[in-house]
N, C-alpha and C positions, 0 to 999 in steps of 0.2 A: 529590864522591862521596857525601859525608854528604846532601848536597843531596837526590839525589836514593834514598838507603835509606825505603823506604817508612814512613812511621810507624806503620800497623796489621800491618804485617807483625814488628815490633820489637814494639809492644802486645802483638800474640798468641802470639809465643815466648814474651814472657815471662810472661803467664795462662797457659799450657798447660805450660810447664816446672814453674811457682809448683804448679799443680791435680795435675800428675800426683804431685810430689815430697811433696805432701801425703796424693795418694792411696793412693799406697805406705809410706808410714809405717808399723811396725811397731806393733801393737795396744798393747805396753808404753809406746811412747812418746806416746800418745794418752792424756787422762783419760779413765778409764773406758773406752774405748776409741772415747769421741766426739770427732771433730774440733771441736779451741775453737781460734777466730778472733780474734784481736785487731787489736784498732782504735785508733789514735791517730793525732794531727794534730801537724804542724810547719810550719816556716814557711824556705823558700828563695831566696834574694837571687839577681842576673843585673845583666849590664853593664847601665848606664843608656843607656840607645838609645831614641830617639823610639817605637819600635816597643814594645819593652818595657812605657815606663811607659804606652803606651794600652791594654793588656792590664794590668798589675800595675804598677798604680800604686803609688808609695812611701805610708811612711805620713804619716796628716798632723802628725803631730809632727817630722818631718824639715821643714826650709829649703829650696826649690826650689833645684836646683842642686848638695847637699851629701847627700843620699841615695843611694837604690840601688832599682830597682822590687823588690816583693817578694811569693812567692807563695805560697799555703798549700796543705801538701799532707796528704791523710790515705788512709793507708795501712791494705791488709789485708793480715794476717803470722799464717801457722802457727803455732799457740803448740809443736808436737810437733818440727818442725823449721826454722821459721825462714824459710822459703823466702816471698816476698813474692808477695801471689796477687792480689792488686789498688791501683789508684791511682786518685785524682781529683786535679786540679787545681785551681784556681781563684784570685780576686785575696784579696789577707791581709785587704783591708778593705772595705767599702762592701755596698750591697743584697743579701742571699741569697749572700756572701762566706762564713760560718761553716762548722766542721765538721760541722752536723748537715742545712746545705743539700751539702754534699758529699758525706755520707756515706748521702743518699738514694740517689743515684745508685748504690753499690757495693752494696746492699741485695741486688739481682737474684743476687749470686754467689755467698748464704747458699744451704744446702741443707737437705732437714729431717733431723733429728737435730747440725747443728751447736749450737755455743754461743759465741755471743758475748761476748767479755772485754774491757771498756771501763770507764774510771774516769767519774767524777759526771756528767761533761760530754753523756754520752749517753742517763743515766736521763732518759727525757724520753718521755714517753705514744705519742705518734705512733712512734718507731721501735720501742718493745716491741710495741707493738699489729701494725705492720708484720712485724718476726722471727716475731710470737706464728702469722700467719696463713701464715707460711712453714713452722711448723713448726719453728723453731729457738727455743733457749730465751736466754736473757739473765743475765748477772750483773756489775751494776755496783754503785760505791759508790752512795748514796745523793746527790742533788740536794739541793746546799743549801738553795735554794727552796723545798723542799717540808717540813714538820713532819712527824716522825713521834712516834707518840701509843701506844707499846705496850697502853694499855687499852683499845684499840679492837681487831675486827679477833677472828679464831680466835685462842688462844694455842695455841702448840704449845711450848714451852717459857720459860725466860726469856728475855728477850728475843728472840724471836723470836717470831713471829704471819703468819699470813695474812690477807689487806685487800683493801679492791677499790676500785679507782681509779676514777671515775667521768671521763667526758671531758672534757676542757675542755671549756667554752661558749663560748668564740672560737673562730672556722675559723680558722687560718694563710690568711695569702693568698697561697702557693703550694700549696694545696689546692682543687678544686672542688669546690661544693654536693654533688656526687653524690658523691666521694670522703670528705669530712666524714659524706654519712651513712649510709654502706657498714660504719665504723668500728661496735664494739662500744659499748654506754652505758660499759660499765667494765671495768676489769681484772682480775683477778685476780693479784695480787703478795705472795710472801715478804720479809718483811722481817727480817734479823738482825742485831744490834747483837756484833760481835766486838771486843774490845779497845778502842778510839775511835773504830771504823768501824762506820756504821751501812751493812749490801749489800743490795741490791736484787737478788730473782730469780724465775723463773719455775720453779727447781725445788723444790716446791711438797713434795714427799714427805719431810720430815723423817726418817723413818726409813733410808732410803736415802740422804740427802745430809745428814748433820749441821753441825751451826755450824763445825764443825774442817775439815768438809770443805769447805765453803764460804769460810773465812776462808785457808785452804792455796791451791787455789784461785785465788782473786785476788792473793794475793802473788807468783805467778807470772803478773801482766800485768805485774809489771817488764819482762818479756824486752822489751816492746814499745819500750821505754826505750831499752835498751841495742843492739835492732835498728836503732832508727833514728839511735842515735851509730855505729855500723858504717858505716850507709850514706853520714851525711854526714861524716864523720871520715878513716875506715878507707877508704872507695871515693874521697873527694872530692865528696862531692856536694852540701857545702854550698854553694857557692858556682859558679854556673853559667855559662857563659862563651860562652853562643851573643848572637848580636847580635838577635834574633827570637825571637817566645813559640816558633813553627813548630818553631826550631830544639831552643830550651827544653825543648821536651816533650819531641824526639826524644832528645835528651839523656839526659832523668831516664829515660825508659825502655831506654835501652842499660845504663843506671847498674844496674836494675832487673836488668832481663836477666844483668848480669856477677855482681851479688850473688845470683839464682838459681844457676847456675854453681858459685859458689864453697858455697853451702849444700847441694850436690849432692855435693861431693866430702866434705863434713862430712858429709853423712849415710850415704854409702856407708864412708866411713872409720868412723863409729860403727858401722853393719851388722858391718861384719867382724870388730872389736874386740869387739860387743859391749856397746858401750855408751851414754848417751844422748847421741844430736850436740848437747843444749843444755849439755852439760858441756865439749864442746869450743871451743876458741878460734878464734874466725872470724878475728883480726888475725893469728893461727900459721897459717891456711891462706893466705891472703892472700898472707904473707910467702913462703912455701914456696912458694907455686904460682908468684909471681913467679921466684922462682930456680933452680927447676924447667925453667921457661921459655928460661929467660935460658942454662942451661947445654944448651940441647938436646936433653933427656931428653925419651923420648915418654909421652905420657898413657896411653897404652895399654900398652905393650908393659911398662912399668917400673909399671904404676899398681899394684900391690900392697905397693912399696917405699913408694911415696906416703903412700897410705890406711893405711901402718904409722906414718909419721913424722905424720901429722896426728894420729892417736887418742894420742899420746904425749903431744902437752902438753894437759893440762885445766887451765880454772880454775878458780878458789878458788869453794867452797861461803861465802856471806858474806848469813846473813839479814838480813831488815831494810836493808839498803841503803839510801842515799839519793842516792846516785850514779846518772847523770851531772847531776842538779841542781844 
């Protein structure tokens, strides 16, 4: 029966659950009242099956025979409520394997007026310039790779200044000649040095977005952290159990689709209460729904007892964090 559950019809619940749960979002629980997207990548293991490792191959630090194939996955997640609104696939290692060959692909599902919230890994010319012509803005930490030279550049305060990036002169070569020169010569980039972190942004109006606002901001891309310890922890999704990539995919996306679901009940539980679903505990709804379940209580009929007992346990407010690292 898994066999045969369609895979695009699993994909598309779960983008159309992910988009609507996002689009209903209460304007409070939005910055500013802009949808900001986050982005990060991980990496998920499956039986070792013939079939497997000629899709995700292990890596080459493992001994043939003593690994596991393994695949990398990079995820889009509602920073307002959590709800997971897109995925890529791909193998952990080898040709155009990385997170920002992956995360071309999700690019199409930005809209304008989002913001993108991603750490260093994605400061990189090609995808600002990409968001910039969608209309969405961008705020990452700064690319190690690259120096930044606050005496350069607009000052708009201390440390912090306006700069413009000019293009590489290498094309990538998953780019064509026409698409290299469609691109702008340069960018236009904020750059602000908050505490040790020097962030990368496209929201360019200092007076309306200050360093505090900015620096606040991105301490809220942890959620993306702790999202995707939910997913493979909390739901089981680190470790994958189909014999087939086929089955693999189908898999991650039912995973997808159940953790929708359950961000669905956290947010309607937050609605009622009143308060923001990212204060509440996904492993309390989790738990609850399962026993819910389990005792034959209806989702409907009872769901106001629910959505009382979910908004009950909050977690702990704990800045700075460095958890689950």
């Amino acid at each position: 029966s898994r066999q045969r559950l369609p895979l695009e019809m699993v994909s598309t619940l779960t983008r159309e659950t992910g988009r609507l749960l996002s689009h209903k979002a209460r304007s409070q629980w939005r910055w500013r009242g802009r949808a900001v997207k986050l982005v990060d990548g991980t990496g998920i293991s499956m039986p070792d099956t013939p079939e497997n490792q000629a899709v995700y191959p292990q890596p080459s630090t493992q001994a043939p025979g003593v690994g596991f194939p393994l695949a990398r996955l990079v995820m889009v997640i509602c920073l307002a409520t959590g709800a997971a609104l897109d995925m890529a696939v791909g193998p952990h290692s080898g040709k155009g394997s990385g997170e920002l060959a992956l995360v071309r692909g999700l690019l199409g599902g930005f809209s304008p007026g989002d913001v993108m919230l991603a750490d260093a890994l994605y400061c990189n010319y090609f995808v600002i310039a990409a968001l910039l012509a969608k209309g969405v803005d961008v705020l990452f930490e700064q690319n190690g790779a690259r120096n930044t030279d606050f005496r350069r550049g607009q000052s708009l305060g201390t440390r912090d200044h306006i700069v413009s990036w000019p293009k590489p002169v290498a094309r990538p070569e998953w780019m064509t000649p026409e698409q290299y020169a469609r691109l702008p010569d340069e960018l236009t980039v904020r750059e602000v040095k908050v505490a040790h972190q020097v962030l990368v942004t496209t929201l360019l109006n200092h007076r309306r977005v200050g360093k505090d606002d900015l620096s606040a901001l991105y301490a809220r891309r942890w959620n993306v952290e702790l999202d995707l310890r939910n997913l493979k922890t909390t739901t089981g999704m680190d470790i994958l159990s189909c014999q087939t990539p086929q089955m693999n995919e189908k898999q991650l996306w039912v995973h997808l689709l159940a953790y929708n679901v359950i961000r669905l009940l956290m947010a309607q539980a937050a609605c009622n209460a009143g308060v923001d679903p990212r204060g509440l505990s996904f492993k309390h709804t989790v738990q609850l729904w399962t026993k819910w379940v389990s005792r034959g209580l209806s989702a409907t009929k009872d769901c106001g007892r629910l959505f009382t007992l979910i908004a009950q346990c909050t977690v702990g407010k704990r800045p700075g964090r460095i958890e689950p690292r």
